[in-house]
DODO-805718 format. One record per residue (C-alpha): residue number from 0; residue in one letter; x, y, z. Coordinates in nm, 2 decimals. Layout:
residues N
seq: NUM, type: A, u: X, v: Y, w: Z
...
end
This chain:
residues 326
seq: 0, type: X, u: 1.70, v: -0.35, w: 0.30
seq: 1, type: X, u: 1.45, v: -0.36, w: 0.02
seq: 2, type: X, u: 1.49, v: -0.12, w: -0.28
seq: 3, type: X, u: 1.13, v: 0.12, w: -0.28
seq: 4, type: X, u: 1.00, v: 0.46, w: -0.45
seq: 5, type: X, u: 1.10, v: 0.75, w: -0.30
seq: 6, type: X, u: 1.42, v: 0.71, w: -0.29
seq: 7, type: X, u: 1.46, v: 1.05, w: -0.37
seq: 8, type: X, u: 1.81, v: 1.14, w: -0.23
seq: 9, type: X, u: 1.97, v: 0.86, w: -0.45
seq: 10, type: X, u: 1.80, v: 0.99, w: -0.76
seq: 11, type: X, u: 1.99, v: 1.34, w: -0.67
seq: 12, type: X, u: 2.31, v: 1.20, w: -0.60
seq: 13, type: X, u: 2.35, v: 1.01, w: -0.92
seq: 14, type: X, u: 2.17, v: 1.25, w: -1.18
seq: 15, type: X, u: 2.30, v: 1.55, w: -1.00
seq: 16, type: X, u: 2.00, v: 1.75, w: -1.01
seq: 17, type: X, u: 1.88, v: 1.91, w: -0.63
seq: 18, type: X, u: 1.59, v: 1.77, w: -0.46
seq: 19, type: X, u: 1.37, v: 2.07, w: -0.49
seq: 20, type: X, u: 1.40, v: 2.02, w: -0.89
seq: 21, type: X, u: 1.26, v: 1.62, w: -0.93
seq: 22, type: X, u: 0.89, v: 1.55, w: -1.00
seq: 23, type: X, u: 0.89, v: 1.24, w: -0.76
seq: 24, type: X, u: 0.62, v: 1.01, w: -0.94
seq: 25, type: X, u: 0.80, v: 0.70, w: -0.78
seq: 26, type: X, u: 0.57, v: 0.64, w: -0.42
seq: 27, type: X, u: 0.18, v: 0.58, w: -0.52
seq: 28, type: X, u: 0.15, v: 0.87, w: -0.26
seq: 29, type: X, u: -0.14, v: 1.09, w: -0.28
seq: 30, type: X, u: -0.02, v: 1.42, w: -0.41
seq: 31, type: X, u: -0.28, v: 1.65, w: -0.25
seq: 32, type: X, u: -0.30, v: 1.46, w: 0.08
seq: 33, type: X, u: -0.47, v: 1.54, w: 0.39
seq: 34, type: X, u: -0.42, v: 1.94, w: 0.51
seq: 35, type: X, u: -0.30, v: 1.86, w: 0.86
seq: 36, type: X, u: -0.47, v: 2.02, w: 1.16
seq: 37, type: X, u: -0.29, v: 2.24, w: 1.42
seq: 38, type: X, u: -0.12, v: 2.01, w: 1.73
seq: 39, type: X, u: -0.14, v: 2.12, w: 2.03
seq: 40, type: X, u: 0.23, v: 2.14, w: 2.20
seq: 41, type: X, u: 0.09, v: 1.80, w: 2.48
seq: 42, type: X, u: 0.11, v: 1.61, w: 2.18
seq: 43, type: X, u: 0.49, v: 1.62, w: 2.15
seq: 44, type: X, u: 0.56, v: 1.71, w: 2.49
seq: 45, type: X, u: 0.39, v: 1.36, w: 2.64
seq: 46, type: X, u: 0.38, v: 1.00, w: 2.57
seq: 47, type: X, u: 0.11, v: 0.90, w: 2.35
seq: 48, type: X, u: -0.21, v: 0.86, w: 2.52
seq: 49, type: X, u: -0.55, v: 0.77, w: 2.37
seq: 50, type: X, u: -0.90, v: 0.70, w: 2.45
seq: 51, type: X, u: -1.01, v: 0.47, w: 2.24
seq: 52, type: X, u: -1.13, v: 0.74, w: 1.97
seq: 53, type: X, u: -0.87, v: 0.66, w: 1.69
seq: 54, type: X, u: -0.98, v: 0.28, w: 1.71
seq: 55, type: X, u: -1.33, v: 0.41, w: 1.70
seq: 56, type: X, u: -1.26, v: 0.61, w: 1.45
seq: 57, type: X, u: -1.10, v: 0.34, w: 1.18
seq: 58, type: X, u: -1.36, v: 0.08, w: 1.31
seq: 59, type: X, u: -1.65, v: 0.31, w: 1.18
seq: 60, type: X, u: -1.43, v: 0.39, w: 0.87
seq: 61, type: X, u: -1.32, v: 0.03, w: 0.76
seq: 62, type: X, u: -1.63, v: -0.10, w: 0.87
seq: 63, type: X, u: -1.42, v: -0.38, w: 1.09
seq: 64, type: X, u: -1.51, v: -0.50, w: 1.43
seq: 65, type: X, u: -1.17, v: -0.49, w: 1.55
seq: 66, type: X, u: -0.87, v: -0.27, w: 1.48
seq: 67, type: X, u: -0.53, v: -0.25, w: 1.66
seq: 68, type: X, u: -0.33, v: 0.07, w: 1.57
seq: 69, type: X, u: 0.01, v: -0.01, w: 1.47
seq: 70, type: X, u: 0.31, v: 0.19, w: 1.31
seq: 71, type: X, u: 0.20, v: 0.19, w: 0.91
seq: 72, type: X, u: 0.19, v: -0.18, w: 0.79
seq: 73, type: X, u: 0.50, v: -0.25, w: 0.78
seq: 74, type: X, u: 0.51, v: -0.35, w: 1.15
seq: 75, type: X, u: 0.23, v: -0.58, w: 1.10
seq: 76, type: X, u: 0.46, v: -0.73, w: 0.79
seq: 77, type: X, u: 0.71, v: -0.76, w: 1.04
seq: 78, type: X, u: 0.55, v: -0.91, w: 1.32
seq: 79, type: X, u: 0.29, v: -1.16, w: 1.12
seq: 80, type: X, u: 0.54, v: -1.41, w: 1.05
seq: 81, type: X, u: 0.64, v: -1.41, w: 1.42
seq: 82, type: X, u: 0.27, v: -1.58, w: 1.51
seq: 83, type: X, u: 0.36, v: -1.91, w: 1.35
seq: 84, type: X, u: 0.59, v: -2.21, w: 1.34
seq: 85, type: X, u: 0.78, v: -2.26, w: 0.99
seq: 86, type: X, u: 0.49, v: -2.32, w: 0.72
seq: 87, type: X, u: 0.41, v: -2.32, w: 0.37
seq: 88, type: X, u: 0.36, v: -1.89, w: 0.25
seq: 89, type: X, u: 0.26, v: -1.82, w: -0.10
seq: 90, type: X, u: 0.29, v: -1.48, w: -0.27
seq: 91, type: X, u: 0.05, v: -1.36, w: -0.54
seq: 92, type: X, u: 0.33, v: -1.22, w: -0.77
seq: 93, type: X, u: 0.44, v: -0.94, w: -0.88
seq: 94, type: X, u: 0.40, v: -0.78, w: -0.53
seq: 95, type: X, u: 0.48, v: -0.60, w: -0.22
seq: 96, type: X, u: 0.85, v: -0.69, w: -0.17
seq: 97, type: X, u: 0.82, v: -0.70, w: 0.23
seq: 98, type: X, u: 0.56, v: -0.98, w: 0.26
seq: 99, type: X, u: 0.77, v: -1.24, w: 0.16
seq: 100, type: X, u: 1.11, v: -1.06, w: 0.26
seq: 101, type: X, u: 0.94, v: -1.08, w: 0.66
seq: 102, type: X, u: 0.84, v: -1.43, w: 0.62
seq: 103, type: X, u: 1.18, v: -1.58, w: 0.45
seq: 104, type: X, u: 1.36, v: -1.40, w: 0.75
seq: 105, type: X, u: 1.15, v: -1.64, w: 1.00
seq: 106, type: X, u: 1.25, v: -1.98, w: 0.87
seq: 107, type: X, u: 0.93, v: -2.01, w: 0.65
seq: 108, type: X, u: 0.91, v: -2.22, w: 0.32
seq: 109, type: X, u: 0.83, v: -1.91, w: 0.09
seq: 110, type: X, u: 0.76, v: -1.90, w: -0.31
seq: 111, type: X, u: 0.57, v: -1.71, w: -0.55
seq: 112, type: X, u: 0.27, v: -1.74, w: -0.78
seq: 113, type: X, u: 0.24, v: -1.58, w: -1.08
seq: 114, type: X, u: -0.16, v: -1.68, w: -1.15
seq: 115, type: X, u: -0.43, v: -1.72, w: -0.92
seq: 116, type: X, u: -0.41, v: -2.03, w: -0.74
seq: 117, type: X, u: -0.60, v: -2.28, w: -0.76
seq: 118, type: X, u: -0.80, v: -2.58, w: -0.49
seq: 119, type: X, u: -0.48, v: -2.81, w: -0.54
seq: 120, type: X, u: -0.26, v: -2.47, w: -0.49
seq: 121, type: X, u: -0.48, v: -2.34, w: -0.18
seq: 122, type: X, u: -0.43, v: -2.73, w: -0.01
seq: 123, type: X, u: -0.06, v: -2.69, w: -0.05
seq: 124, type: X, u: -0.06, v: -2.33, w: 0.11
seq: 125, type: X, u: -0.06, v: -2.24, w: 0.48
seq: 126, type: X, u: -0.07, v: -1.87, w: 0.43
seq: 127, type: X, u: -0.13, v: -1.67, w: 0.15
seq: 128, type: X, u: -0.01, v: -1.31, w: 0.05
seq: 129, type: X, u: -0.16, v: -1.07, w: -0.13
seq: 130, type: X, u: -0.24, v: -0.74, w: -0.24
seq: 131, type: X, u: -0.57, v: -0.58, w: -0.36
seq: 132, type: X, u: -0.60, v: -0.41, w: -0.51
seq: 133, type: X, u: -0.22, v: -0.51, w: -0.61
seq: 134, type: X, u: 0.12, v: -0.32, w: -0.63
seq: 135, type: X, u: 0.25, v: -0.26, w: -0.81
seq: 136, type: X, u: 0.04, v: -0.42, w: -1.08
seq: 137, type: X, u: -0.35, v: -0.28, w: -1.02
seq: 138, type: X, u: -0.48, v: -0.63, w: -1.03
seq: 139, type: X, u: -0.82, v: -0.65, w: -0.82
seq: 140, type: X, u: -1.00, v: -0.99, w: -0.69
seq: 141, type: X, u: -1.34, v: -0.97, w: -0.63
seq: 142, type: X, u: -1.43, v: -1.01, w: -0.28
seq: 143, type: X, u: -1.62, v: -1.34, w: -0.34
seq: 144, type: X, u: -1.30, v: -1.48, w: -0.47
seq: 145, type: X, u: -1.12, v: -1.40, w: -0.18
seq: 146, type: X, u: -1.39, v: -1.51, w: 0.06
seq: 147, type: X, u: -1.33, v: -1.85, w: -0.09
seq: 148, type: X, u: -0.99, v: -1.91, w: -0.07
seq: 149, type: X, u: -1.01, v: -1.78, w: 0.28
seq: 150, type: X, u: -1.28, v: -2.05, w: 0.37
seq: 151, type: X, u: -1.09, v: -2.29, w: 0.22
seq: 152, type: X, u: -0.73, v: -2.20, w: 0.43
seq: 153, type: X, u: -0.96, v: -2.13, w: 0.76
seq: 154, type: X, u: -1.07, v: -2.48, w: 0.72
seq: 155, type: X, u: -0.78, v: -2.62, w: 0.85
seq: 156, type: X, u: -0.57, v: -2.35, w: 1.04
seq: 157, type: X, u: -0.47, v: -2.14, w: 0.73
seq: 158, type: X, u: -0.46, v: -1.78, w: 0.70
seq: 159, type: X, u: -0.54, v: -1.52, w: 0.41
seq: 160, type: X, u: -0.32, v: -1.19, w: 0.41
seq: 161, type: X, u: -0.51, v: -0.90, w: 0.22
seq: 162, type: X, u: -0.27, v: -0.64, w: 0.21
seq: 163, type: X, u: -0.52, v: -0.28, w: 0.12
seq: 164, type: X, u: -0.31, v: -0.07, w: 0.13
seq: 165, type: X, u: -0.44, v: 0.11, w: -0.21
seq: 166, type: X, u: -0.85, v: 0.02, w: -0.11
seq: 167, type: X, u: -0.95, v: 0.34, w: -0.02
seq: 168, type: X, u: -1.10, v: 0.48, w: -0.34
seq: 169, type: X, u: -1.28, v: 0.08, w: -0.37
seq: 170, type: X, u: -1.41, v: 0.06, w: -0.05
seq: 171, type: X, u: -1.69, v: -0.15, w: -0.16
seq: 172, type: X, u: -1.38, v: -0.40, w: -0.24
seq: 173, type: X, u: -1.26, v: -0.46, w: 0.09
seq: 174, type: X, u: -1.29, v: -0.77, w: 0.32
seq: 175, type: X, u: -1.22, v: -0.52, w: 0.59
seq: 176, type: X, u: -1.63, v: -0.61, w: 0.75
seq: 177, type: X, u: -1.48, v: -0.95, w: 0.69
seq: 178, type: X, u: -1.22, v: -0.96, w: 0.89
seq: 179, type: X, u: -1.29, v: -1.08, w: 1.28
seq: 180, type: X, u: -1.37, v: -1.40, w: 1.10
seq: 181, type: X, u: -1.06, v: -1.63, w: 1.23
seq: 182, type: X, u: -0.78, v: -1.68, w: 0.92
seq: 183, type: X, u: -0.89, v: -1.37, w: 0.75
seq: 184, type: X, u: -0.63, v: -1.06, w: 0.82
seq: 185, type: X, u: -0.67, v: -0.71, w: 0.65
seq: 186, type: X, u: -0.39, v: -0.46, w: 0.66
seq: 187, type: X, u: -0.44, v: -0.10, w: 0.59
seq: 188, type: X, u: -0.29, v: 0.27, w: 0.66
seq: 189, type: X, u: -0.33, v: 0.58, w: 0.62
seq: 190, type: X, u: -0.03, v: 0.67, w: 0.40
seq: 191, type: X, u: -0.16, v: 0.60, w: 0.03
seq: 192, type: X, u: -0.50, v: 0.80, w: -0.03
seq: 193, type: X, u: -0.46, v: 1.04, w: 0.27
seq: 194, type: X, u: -0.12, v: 1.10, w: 0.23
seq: 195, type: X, u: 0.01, v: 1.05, w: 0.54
seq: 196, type: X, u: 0.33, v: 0.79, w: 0.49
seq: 197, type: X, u: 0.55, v: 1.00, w: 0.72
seq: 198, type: X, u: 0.31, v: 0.98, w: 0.98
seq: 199, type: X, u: 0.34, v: 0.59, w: 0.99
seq: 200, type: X, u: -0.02, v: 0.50, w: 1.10
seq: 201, type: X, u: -0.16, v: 0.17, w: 1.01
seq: 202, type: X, u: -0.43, v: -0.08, w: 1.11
seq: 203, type: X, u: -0.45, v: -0.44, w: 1.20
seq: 204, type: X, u: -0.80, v: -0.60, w: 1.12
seq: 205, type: X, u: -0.83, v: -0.94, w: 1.22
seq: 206, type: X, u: -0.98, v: -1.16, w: 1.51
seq: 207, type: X, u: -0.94, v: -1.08, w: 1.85
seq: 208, type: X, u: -0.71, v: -1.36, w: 1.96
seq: 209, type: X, u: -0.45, v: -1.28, w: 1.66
seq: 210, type: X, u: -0.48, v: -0.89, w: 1.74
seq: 211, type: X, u: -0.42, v: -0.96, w: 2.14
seq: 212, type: X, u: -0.11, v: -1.15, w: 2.03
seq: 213, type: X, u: 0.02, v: -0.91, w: 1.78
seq: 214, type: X, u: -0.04, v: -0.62, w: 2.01
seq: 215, type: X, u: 0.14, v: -0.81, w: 2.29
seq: 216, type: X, u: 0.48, v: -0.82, w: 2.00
seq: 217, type: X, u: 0.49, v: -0.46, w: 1.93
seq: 218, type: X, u: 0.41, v: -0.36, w: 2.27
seq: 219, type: X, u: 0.31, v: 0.00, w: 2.41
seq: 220, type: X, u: 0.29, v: 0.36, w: 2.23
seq: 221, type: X, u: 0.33, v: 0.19, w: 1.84
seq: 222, type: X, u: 0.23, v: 0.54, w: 1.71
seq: 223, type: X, u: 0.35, v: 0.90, w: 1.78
seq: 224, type: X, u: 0.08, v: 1.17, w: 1.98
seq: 225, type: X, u: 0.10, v: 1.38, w: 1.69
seq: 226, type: X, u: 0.00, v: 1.15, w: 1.44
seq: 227, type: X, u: -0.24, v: 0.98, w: 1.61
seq: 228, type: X, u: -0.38, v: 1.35, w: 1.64
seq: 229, type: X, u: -0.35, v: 1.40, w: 1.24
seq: 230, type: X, u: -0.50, v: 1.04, w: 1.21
seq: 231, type: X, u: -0.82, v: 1.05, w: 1.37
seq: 232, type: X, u: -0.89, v: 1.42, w: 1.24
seq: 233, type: X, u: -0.82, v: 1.21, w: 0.87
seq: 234, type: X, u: -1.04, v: 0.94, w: 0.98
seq: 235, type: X, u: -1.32, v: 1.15, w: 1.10
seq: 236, type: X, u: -1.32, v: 1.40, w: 0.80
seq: 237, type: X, u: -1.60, v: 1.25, w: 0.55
seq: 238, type: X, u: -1.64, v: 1.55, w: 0.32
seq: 239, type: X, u: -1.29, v: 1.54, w: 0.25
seq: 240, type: X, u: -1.28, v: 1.14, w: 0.17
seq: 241, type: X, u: -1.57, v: 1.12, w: -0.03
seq: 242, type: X, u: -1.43, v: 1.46, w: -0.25
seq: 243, type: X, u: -1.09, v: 1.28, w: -0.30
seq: 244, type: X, u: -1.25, v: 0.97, w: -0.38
seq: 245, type: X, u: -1.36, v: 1.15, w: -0.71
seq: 246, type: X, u: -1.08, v: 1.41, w: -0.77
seq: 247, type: X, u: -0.83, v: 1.09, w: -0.74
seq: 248, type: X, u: -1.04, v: 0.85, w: -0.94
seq: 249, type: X, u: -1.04, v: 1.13, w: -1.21
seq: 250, type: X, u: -0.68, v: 1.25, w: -1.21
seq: 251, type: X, u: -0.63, v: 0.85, w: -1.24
seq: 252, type: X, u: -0.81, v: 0.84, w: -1.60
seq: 253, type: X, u: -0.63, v: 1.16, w: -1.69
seq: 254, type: X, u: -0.26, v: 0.98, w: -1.62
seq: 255, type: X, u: -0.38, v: 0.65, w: -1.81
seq: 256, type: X, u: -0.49, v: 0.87, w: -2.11
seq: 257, type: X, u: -0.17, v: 1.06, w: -2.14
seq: 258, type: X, u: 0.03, v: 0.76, w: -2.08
seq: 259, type: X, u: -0.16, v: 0.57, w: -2.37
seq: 260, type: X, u: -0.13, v: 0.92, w: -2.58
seq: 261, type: X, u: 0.24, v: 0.85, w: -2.55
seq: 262, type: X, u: 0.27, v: 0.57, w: -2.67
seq: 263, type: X, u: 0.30, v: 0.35, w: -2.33
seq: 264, type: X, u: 0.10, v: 0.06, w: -2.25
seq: 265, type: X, u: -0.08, v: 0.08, w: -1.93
seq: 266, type: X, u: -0.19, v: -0.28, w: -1.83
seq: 267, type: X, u: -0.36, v: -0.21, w: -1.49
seq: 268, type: X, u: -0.41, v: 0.07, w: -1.24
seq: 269, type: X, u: -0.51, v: 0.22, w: -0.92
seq: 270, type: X, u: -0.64, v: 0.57, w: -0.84
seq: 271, type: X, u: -0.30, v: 0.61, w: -0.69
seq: 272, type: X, u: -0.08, v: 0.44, w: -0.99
seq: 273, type: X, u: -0.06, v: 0.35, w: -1.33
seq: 274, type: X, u: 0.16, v: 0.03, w: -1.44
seq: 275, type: X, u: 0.31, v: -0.02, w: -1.74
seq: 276, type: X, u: 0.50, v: -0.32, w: -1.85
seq: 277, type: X, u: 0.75, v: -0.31, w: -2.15
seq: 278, type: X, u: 1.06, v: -0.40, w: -2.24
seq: 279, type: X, u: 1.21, v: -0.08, w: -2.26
seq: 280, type: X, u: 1.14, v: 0.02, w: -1.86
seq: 281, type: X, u: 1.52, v: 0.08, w: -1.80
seq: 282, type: X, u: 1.53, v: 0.26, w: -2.10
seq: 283, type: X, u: 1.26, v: 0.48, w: -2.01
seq: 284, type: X, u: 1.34, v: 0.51, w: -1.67
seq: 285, type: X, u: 1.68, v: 0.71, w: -1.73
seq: 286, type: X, u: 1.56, v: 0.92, w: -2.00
seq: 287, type: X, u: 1.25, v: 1.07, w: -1.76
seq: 288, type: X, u: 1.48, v: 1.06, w: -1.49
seq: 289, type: X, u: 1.78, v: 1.26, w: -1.69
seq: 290, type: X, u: 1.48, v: 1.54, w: -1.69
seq: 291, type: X, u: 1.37, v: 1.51, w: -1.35
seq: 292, type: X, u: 1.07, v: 1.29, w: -1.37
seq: 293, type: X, u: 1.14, v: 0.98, w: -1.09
seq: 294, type: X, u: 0.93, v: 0.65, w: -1.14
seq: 295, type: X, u: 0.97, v: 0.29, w: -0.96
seq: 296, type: X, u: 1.15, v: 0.06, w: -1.17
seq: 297, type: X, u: 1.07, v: -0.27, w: -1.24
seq: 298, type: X, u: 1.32, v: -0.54, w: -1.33
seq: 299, type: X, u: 1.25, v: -0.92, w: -1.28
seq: 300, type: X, u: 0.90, v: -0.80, w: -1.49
seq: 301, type: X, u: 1.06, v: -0.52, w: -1.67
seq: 302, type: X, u: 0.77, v: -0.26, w: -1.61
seq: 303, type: X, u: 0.77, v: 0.13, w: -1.47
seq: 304, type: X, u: 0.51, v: 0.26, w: -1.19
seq: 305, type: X, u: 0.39, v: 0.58, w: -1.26
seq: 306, type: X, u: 0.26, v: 0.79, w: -0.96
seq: 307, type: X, u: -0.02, v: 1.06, w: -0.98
seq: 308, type: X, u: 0.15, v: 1.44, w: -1.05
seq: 309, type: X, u: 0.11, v: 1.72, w: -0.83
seq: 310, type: X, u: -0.17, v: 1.95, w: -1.00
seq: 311, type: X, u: 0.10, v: 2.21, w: -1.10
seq: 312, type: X, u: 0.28, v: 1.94, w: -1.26
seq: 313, type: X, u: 0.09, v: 1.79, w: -1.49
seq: 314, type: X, u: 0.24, v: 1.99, w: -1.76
seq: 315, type: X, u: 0.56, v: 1.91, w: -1.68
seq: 316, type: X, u: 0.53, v: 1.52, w: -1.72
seq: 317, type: X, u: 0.34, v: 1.59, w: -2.03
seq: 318, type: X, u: 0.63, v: 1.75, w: -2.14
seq: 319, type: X, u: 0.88, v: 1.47, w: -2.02
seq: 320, type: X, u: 0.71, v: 1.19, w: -2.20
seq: 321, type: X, u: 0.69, v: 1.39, w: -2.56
seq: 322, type: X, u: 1.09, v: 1.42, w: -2.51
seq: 323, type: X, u: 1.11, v: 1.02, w: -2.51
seq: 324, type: X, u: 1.31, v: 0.83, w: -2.74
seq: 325, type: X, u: 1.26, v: 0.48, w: -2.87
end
């Protein structure tokens, strides 16, 4: 198992400090997510069953022609690498861990890149991997960019990975309208800007033939009747999405000014997270957490993730980083 934010219950075991008492900054989760909606009993007393609405629903959203509900995107991580014989997969690095963890576990020839790749790069790539906007980094490609190196994969078989899961404040970003082009797969969920990780709700946008086969591997009732309940009133809720668009795009300046007012160097960003390379990250990392602030931990690229605060805690972070030591 991969090491991820959130780990919450480790952080209480080994600092000694209750659960209830941690400012969990660690997951890139959106603090004031969606308010869920009141389930009716059917939904946990039956097996999932669905009319079509939810995939309405996300197709009118992403703006995609085709979307296959999955559980969250790590069960589309999990099954991509099952579509394919052993071939050459390339990572834009620093990255999601379980892109490349998924395809080293299915015989595939996997290494990392650590700048964008080039046309003699693209010709030795079968599939590429990426995020975009990135984590844990914040870097974003332009969508023409991305169209290219898709064109040039597509062009003989190849397929181009966009993981999105952070896209939802840059919609205008996405390749999501892109994506029944054959070669060209989107990934998305609702568990970054709406909130919604425990709900496990995530979306396959790509071709028809690839989303018949993917849908064939993880078979029938991928999601739960109560969040696919909480996920189409998300989905359907446009006031909400455009207000949180701004509230989160505005609390995201906020974090990068008080991180820069202390002293930290914040390289790249989401609305959802701030990163912030330097050489004292595990350092850093046990003085906030000796006061209850938790934050992913970088090693290889010795850097720290810094989540967006619950309103009532800005203060307290504040607070936390003036305590810092060099």
């Amino acid at each position: 198992m991969l090491e991820h934010g959130g780990n919450l219950q480790q952080a209480a075991q080994r600092y000694g400090r209750p659960l209830a008492d941690w400012l969990d900054l660690s997951t890139g989760v959106n603090p004031q997510g969606y308010p869920l909606p009141a389930l009716p009993a059917s939904a946990w007393q039956r097996l999932p069953e669905t009319d079509g609405r939810l995939e309405r629903l996300a197709a009118e959203y992403y703006g995609a022609d085709n979307v296959l509900v999955t559980a969250g995107s790590q069960a589309i991580i999990q099954t991509l690498p099952r579509l394919r014989p052993p071939c050459r997969v390339r990572v834009l690095a620093p990255m999601y861990a379980e892109h490349a963890h998924a395809w080293r576990q299915h015989g595939h020839d996997v290494s990392a890149l650590n700048t964008l790749p080039d046309e003699s790069e693209l010709a030795a790539t079968d599939v590429l991997l990426l995020c975009n906007p990135n984590n844990p980094t914040g870097r974003v490609i332009a969508p023409e960019t991305l169209q290219h190196w898709h064109q040039v994969l597509a062009a003989r078989g190849g397929w181009l990975v966009v993981d999105e899961a952070f896209m939802d404040a840059t919609p205008a970003l996405s390749l999501a309208a892109a994506s029944s082009q054959p070669g060209l797969i989107v990934l998305r969920s609702l568990g970054k800007f709406f909130g919604l990780a425990g709900a496990r709700v995530g979306f396959l946008l790509a071709d028809q033939t690839l989303m018949q086969r993917c849908g064939e591997l993880l078979g029938p009732w991928p999601v739960s009747g109560p969040a696919l309940l909480v996920a189409e009133a998300a989905l359907a809720d446009q006031g909400w999405q455009q207000q949180t668009r701004q509230t989160l795009q505005q609390q995201a300046a906020q974090l990068n000014a008080l991180l820069q007012q202390h002293g930290l160097p914040v390289s790249g960003s989401t609305a959802l997270f701030s990163w912030v390379p330097t050489p004292q990250a595990i350092n850093l990392h046990s003085q906030l957490a000796a006061q209850g602030v938790w934050l992913r931990l970088f090693t290889d690229t010795p850097a720290l993730r810094f989540g967006l605060p619950p309103a009532k805690s800005w203060a307290r972070l504040a607070e936390a980083l003036s305590a810092l030591k060099s």
